[in-house]
Structures are given as C-alpha cells and as structure tokens.
C-alpha positions as CSV (number, residue, x, y, z in Angstrom):
1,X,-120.1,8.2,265.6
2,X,-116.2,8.3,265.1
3,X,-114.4,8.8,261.7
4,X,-113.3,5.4,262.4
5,X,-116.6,3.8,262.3
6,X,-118.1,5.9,259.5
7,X,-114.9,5.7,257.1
8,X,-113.3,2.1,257.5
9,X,-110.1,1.0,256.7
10,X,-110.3,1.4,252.5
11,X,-107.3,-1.6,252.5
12,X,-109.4,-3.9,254.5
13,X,-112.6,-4.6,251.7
14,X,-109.4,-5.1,249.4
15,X,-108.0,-7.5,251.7
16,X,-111.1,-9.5,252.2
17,X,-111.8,-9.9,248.7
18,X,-108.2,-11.2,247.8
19,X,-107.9,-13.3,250.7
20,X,-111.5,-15.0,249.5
21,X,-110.2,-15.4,245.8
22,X,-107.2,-17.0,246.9
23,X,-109.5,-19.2,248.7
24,X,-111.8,-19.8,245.6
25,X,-108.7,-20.5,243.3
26,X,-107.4,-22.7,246.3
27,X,-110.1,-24.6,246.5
28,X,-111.1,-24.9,242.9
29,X,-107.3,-26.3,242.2
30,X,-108.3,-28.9,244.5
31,X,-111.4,-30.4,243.1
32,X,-110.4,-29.6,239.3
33,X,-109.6,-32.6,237.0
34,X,-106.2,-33.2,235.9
35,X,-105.1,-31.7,232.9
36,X,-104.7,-34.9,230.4
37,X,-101.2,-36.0,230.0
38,X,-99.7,-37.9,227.3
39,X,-101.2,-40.0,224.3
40,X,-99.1,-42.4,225.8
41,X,-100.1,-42.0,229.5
42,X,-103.6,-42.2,228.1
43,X,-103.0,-45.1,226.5
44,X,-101.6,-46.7,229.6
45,X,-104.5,-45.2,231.9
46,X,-107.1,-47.0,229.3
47,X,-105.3,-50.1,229.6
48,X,-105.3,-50.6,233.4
49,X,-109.1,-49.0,233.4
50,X,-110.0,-52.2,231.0
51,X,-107.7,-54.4,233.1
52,X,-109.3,-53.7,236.0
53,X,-112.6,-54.0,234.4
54,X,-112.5,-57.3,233.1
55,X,-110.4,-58.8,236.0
56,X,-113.9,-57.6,238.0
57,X,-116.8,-59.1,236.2
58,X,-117.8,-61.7,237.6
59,X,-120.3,-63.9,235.3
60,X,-122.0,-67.5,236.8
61,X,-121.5,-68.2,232.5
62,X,-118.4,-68.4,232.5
63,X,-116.4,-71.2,234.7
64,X,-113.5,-70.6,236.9
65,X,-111.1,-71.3,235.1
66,X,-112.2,-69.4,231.6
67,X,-112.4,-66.1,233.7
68,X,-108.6,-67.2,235.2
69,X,-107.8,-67.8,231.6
70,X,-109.8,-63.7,230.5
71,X,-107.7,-62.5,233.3
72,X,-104.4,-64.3,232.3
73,X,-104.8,-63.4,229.0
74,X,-105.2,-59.8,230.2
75,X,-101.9,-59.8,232.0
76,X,-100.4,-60.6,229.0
77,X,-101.5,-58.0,226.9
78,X,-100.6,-55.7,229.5
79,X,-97.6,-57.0,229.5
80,X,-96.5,-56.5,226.3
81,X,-98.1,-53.7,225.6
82,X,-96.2,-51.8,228.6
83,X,-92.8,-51.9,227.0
84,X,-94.3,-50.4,223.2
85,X,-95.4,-47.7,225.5
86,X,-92.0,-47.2,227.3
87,X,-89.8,-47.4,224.2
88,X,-92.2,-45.1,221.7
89,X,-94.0,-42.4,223.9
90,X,-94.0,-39.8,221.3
91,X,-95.3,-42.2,218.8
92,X,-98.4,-42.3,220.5
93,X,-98.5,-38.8,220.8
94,X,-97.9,-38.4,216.7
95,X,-101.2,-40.9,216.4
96,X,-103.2,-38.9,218.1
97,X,-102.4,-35.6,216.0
98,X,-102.7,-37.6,213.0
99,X,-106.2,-38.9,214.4
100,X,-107.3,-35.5,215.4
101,X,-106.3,-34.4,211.5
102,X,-108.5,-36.9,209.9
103,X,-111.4,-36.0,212.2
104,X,-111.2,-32.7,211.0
105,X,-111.0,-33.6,207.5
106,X,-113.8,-35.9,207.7
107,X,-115.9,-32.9,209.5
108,X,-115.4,-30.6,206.7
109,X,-116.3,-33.2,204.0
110,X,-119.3,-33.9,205.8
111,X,-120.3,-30.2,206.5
112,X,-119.7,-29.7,203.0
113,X,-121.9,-32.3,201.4
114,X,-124.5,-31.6,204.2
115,X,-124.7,-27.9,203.1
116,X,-125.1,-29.1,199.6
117,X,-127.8,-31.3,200.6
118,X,-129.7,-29.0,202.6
119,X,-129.4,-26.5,199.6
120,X,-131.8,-29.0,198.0
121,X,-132.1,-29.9,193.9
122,X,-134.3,-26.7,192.8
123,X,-131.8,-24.3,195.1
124,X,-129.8,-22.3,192.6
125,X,-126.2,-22.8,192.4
126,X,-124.0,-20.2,195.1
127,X,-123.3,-17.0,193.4
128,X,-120.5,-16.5,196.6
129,X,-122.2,-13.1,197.0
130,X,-123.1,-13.4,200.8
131,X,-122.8,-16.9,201.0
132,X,-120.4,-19.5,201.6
133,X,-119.8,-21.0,198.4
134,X,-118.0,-25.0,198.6
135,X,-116.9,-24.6,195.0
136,X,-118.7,-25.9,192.2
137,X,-121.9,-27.1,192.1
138,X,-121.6,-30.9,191.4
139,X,-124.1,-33.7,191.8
140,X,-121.5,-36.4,192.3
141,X,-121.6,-38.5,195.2
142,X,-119.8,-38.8,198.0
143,X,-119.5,-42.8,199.7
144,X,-118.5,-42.2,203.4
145,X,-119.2,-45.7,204.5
C-alpha cells in the first residue's frame, strides 16, 4: 500500500463533516416552525384561524341563511377588529407582558399556599434552616376562585 492510501487527506474527514452539518442546519431551517411574531400578528393569525373555522362548519341545524348570517357577522368583526390591530400593535404586545406578569404572580401564590398545604396542620412551622421558608406561618385562607 501507498502512503496515500494508508494516510488520507486529514482536510477531507473535516470537509465531510462540515459539509453534512451545513446540510443538517439546512435542512432543519427548513422544516422548523416560525419563530412567533407579534402579540398583534398573533392576534390577527387567531382571528383568520376562527374565521376560517366557523365560515367551514357546516351544520344541517342551522338553515342557510343563519350560517350566511354566522359568517356575515364574522366579516364584521374581522373587520373592525383589523384596524384596532393596525393603529395599536404595541398595545397588544404590552397585554401580553402584562398577562404573562399575572401568570407568574398567580403561580407563586399558588406554589406558596400549596407548600403550606402539603406541610400539613401537625408539620412544625419553617425554621428557614435548610428549607424554604414562605414567611410566617399563617392559617388564613386564600380564595382564588
């Protein structure tokens, strides 16, 4: 055997690999979701999803002209919810940060009161010596409903 045959080209196995993880990544990119956009795109991708979704069903209950009125009365809403969209797209993008804030509020009240729950009545109170203590020890309760 030649040197050529017993030592190949060290570049090549480089070169092989990166062109198949270019490929990979290439490929990958292609069948990926898209990234979400906007609150506001959201908003508008929701509203032609149930749009379309109502202007499709199809029920024998309901009589011609009640599912041309349902899908008129779609339209409209569409309609005018369009232009609240075009004028205020940040607005919808401030809701959402607002909504994610409250979610994570309502988490932690709930984690909270489940830990003291779980702790059960004869538990002792937290001593905050290897444990996470939630403050004091208080039997009030809490109404989430």
């Amino acid at each position: 055997m030649s040197d050529a045959t017993q030592h190949p080209d060290a570049d090549a196995w480089a070169k092989a690999c990166a062109e198949d993880l270019a490929a990979e990544k290439a490929r990958r990119r292609g069948t990926d979701a898209p990234l979400p956009g906007s609150a506001a795109e959201e908003l508008r991708k929701l509203v032609d999803a149930v749009a379309d979704k109502v202007a499709s069903l199809r029920t024998p209950l309901l009589g011609m002209g009640a599912q041309g009125a349902v899908r008129q009365f779609v339209s409209q809403a569409k309609a005018a919810v369009e232009p609240v969209i075009e004028r205020n797209p940040q607005v919808f993008d401030h809701l959402a940060a607002a909504g994610n804030e409250l979610l994570a509020a309502y988490r932690s009240a709930v984690e909270g009161q489940e830990r003291r729950w779980t702790r059960g009545p004869d538990a002792p109170p937290s001593t905050g010596a290897g444990r996470d203590d939630d403050g004091p020890d208080t039997t009030e309760h809490i109404d989430l409903d």
